[in-house]
C-alpha positions in Angstrom: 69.2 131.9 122.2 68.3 134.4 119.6 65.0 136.3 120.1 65.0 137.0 116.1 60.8 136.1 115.0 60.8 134.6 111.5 57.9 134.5 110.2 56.4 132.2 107.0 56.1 135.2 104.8 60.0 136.7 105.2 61.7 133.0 104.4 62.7 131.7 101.0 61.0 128.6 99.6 61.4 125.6 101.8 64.3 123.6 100.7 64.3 119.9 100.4 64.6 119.2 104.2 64.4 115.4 105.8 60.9 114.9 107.4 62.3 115.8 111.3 65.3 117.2 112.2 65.9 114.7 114.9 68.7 113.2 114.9 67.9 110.7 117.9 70.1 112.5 120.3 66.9 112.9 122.6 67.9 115.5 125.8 66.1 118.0 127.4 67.7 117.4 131.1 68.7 120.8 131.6 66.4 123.2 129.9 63.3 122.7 127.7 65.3 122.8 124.3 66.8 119.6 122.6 69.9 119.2 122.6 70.2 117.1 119.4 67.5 118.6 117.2 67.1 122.3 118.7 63.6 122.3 118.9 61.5 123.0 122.3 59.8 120.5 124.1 56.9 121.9 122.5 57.8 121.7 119.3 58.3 118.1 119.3 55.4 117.3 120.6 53.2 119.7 117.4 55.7 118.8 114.7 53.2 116.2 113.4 50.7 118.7 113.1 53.0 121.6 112.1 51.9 122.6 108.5 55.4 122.9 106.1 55.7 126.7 106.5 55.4 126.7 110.7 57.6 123.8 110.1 60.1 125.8 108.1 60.2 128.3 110.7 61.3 125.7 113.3 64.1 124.8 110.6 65.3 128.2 110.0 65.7 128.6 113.7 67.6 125.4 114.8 69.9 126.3 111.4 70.8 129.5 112.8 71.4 128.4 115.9 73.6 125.6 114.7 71.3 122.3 115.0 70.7 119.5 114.2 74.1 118.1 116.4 74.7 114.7 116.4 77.8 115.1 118.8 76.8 117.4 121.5 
C-alpha cells in the first residue's frame, strides 16, 4: 500500500464519479481494506458523511492502487 497523503487542495476537480465505489464485492477477511472497493473498514463506515473533497481523496487513492475490482 502506498503511504503517498493526498490532500483536497493538490487534486484536480472531482470528476463525475458513481456515488460509491463499491462494487458489492464485500471482503475484509484478511486485513482491514476491501477487497472490491479499496477502501478501509473505516472508510465505509464515514462515506455517508464524507463531504465530496474527503471523498475524492478516498477515490484518488483506490485509483491509484488499482480499485474498484470486480474480479478479485
Amino acid at each position: 500500500m502506498s503511504s503517498t497523503s493526498l490532500s483536497p487542495s493538490s487534486l484536480s476537480p472531482a470528476p463525475e464519479r458513481p456515488d460509491t465505489p463499491c462494487v458489492a464485492v464485500c471482503s475484509t477477511t484478511f486485513d482491514d481494506v476491501c477487497r472490491g472497493c479499496g477502501r478501509t473498514v473505516d472508510e465505509v463506515a464515514q462515506w455517508v458523511f464524507m463531504d465530496v473533497e474527503q471523498r475524492e481523496v478516498v477515490w484518488q487513492r483506490i485509483l491509484a492502487e488499482g480499485y474498484p475490482r470486480r474480479n478479485y
